[in-house]
C-alpha positions as CSV (number, residue, x, y, z in Angstrom):
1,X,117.9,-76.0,122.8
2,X,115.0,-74.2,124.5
3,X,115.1,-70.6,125.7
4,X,113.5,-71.8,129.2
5,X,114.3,-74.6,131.0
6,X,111.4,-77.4,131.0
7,X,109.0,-77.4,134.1
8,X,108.5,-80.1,136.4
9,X,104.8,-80.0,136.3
10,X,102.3,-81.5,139.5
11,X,98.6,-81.7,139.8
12,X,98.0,-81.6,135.9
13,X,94.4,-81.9,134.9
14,X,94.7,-85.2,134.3
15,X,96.6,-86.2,138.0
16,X,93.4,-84.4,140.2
17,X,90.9,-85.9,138.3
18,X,92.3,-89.4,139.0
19,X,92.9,-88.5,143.0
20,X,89.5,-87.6,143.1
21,X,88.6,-90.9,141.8
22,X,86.8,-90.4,138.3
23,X,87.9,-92.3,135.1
24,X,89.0,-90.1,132.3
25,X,89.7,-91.3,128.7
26,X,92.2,-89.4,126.3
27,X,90.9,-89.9,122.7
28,X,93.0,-88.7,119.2
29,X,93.9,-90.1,116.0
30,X,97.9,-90.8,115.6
31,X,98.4,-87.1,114.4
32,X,97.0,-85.8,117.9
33,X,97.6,-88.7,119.9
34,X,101.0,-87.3,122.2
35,X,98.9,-84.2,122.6
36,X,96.2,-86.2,124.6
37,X,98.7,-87.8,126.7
38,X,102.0,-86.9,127.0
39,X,102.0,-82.9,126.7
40,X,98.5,-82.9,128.3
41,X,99.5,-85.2,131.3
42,X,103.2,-82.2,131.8
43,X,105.4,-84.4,129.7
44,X,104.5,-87.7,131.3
45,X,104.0,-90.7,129.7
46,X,102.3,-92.6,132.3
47,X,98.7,-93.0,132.9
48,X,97.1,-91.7,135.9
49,X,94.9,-94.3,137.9
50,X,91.6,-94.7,136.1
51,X,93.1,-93.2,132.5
52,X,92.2,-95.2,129.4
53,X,93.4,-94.1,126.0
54,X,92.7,-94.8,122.4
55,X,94.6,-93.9,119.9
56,X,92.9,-94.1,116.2
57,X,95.0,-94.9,113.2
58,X,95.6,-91.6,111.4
59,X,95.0,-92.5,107.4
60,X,98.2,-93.5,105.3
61,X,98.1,-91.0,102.6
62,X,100.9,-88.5,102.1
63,X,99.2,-85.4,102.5
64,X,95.8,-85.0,104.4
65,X,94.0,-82.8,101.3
66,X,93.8,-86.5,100.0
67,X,91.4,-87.8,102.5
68,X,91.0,-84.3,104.8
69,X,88.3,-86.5,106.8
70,X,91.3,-88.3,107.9
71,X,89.8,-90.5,111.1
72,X,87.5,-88.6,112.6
73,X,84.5,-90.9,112.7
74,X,86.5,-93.2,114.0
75,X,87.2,-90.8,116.9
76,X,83.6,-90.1,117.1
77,X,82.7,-93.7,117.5
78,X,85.1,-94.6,120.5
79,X,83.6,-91.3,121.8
80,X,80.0,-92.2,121.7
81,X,80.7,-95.9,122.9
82,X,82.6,-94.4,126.1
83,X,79.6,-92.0,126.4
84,X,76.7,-94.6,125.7
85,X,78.6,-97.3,128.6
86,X,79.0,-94.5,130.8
87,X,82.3,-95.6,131.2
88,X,84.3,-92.1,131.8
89,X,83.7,-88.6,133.7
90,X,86.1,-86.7,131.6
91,X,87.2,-87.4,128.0
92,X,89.9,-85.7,126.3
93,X,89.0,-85.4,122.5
94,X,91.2,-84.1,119.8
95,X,89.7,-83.8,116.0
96,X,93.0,-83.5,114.1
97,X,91.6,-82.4,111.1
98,X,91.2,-78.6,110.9
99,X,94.7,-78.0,111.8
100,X,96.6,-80.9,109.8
101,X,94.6,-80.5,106.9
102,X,94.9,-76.6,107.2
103,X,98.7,-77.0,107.1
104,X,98.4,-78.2,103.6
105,X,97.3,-74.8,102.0
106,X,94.3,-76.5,100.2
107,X,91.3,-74.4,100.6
108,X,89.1,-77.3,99.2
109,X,89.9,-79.3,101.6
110,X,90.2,-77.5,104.9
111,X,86.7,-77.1,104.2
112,X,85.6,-81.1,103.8
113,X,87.5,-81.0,106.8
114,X,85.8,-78.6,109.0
115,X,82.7,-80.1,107.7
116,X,83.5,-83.3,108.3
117,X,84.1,-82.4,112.1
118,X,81.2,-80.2,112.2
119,X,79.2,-83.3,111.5
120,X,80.9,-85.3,114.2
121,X,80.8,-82.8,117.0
122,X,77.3,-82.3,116.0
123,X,76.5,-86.2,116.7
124,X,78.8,-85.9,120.2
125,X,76.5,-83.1,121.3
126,X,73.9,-85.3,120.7
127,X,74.7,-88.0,122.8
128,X,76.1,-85.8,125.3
129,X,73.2,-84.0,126.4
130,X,71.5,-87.0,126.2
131,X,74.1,-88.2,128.8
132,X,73.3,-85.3,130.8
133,X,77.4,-84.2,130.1
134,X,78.7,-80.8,129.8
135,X,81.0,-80.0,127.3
136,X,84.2,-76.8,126.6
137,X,84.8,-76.8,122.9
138,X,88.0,-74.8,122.3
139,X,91.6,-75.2,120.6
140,X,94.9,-74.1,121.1
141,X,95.6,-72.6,118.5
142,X,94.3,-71.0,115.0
143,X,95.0,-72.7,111.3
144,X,93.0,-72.9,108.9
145,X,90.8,-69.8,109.2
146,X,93.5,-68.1,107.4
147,X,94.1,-70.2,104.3
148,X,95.6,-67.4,101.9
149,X,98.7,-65.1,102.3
150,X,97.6,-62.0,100.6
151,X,101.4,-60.4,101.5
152,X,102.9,-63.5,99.8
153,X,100.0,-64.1,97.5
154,X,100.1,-67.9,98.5
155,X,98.4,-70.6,100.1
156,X,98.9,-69.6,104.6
157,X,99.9,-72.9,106.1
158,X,101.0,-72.2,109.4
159,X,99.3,-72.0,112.8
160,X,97.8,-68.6,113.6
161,X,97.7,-66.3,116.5
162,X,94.2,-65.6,116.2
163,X,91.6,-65.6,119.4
164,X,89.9,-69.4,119.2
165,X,86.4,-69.5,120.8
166,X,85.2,-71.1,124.0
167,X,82.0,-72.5,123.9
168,X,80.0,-74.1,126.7
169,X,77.7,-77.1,126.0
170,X,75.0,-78.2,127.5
171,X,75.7,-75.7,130.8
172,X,73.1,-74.6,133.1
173,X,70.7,-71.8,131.5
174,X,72.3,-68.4,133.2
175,X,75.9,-70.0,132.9
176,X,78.3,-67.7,131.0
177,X,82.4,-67.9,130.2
178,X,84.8,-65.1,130.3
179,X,87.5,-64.3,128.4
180,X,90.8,-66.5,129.3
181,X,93.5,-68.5,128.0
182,X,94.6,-71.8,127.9
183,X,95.9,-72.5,131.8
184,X,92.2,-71.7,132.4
185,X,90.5,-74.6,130.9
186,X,91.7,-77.1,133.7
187,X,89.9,-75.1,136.6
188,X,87.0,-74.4,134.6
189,X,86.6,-78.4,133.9
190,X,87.6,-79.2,137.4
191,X,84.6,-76.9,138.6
192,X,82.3,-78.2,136.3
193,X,83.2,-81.2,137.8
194,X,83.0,-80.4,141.5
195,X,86.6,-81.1,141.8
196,X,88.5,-78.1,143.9
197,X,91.5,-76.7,141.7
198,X,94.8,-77.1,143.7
199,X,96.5,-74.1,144.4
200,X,99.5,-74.6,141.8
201,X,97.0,-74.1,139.2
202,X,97.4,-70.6,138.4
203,X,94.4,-70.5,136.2
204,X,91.0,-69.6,137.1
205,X,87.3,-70.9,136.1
206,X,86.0,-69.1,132.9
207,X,82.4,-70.0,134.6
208,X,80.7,-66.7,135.6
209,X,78.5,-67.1,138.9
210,X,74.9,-67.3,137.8
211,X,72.3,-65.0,139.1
C-alpha cells in the first residue's frame, strides 16, 4: 500500500539522452543494480535505444563488514574500459558500498569502505579528465556519516536525512552549482550535455552562468 498513487513517468533522464542519440551505460554491483535501471529509467525495465548495462556480482558474504570493499573495483574497471573505448556519453555509476556497509553498524568497516571508494573515484577522475568528461558526484541519501546513536547508545544503521554534497568534476574554471535537490540532477547533466531539458522536467540546472 502506498500513500500516493505511482506516476507514470516520460522523458526520464535516461529516455532524452537516447532521443538525442548518445549511448549511455548504467553501471552497479547487484546491491545497486535496479537503482541504475529500473527506478532510474521511472519504473521501467526496458532499455532505451543505445543503453548498455553491467551489472557486477555483489560479493557472497552475509553481511558486507566482512568484505566492506564488496565489488567496487570491479565497478571501477567496467568504468574505465567504457571510458578508455570511448564507448558511452553518459554513465550511470553507483558505488554500493558506503551505504550497504553503513547499514551494518560497524564503524571499522564503513571506513575500509569509504576508503576503498575513495580510491576508486580517485582513479575514475583520473581517466575522466583525461577523457576530457565532466563529472556530478552526489547521493541520494545519507548513511554512514552517522554511525552511532548517542539517544540509543548503539550502532545508527539507517539512512539519514542529512544534506549530501554536489560536487562538479572537471567543469569549466568559473563554473559553480547551487543548492538543489535530487529532480535537479537530470537538467543539470542534460546541460552539461547540450541536451535541452523537456518541459516535464520540473527540475532546473544547478550550473550557475559563468562570468
Amino acid at each position: 500500500v502506498t500513500l500516493y498513487p505511482p506516476l507514470d513517468l516520460h522523458e526520464t533522464l535516461g529516455e532524452v539522452v537516447a532521443r538525442a542519440g548518445k549511448r549511455q551505460l548504467r553501471l552497479a554491483e547487484t546491491e545497486k543494480y535496479p537503482h541504475v535501471t529500473f527506478f532510474f529509467n521511472g519504473g521501467e525495465e526496458a532499455l532505451q535505444p543505445g543503453e548498455d548495462r553491467e551489472m557486477i556480482a555483489s560479493p557472497a558474504v552475509a553481511t558486507y563488514d566482512l568484505q566492506p570493499e564488496m565489488s567496487a573495483h570491479d565497478v571501477l574497471q567496467t568504468a574505465l574500459n567504457s571510458l578508455k573505448t570511448k564507448a558511452h556519453d553518459l554513465l550511470i555509476i553507483n558505488f554500493a558500498n558506503p551505504d550497504m556497509v553503513g547499514h551494518t553498524g560497524d564503524l571499522a568497516a564503513a571506513i575500509h569502505a569509504v576508503e576503498t571508494v575513495d580510491r576508486c573515484v580517485g582513479r575514475l577522475v583520473e581517466a575522466l579528465v583525461t577523457a576530457g568528461g565532466q563529472m556530478l558526484l552526489t547521493a541520494d541519501h545519507g548513511n554512514c556519516e552517522v554511525m552511532w546513536d548517542d539517544d540509543a547508545a548503539s550502532p545508527h544503521t539507517a539512512h539519514t536525512t542529512n544534506l549530501v554534497p554536489l560536487i562538479l568534476v572537471n567543469g569549466n574554471a568559473n563554473t559553480k552549482l547551487a543548492n538543489g535537490r535530487l529532480a535537479d540532477l537530470a537538467p543539470s547533466l542534460l546541460a552539461m550535455m547540450g541536451i535541452a531539458k523537456p518541459a516535464s522536467m520540473t527540475g532546473i540546472s544547478l550550473l550557475l552562468p559563468t562570468t
